[in-house]
N, C-alpha and C positions, 0 to 999 in steps of 0.2 A: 454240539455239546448239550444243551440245553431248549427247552422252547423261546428262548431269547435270543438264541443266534439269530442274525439277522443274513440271509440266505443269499439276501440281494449281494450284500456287501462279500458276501462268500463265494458268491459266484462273479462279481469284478474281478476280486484276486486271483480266481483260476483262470478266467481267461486275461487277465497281464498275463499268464507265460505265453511268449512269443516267443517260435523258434520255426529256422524254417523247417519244414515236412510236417507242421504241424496244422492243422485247421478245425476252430473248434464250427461245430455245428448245434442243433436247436439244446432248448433245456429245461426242463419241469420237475415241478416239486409235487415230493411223495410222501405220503402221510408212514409214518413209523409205527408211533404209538404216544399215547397220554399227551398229543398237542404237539408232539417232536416231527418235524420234519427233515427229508435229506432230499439233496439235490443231485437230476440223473443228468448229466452235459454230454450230448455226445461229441467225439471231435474224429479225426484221422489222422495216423501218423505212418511216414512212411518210415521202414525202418532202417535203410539205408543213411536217413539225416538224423533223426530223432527215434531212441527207442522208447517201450513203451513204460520199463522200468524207472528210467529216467523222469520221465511225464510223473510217475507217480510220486518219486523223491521230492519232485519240485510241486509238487502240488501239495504234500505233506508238510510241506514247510508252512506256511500259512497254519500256525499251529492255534492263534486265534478261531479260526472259525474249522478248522477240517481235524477231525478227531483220525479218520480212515477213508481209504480209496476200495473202493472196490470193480473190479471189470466186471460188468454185467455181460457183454457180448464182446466177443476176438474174431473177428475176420481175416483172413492172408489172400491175398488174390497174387 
């Protein structure tokens, strides 16, 4: 939201979502603009258990610190 969100605490609550076909992997913070930061997590979902739409509903919720989701990369194997 702000350069006051605190990124750490925004990135705990995304990774609490636990489900299975999900696993999150690494995560770094990206400079935006005027001191604003956002955070990139990457994870994997299979979509057979978990899809990826879902992942995003629930990540959304965390309405304190997640303003928007965005996919930067979608792989299908």
């Amino acid at each position: 939201w702000d350069d006051e969100t605190d990124l750490k605490a925004m990135e705990a609550a995304v990774r609490s979502v636990d489900y299975d076909g999900l696993v999150w992997g690494t995560s770094k913070f990206l400079p935006v603009a005027y001191g604003i930061q956002k955070i990139q997590i990457s994870c994997v979902v299979e979509d057979d258990e978990i899809g990826s739409d879902f992942l995003e509903e629930k990540i959304t919720e965390f309405e304190d610190y997640v303003q928007s989701v965005d996919v930067v990369a979608f792989n299908k194997v």
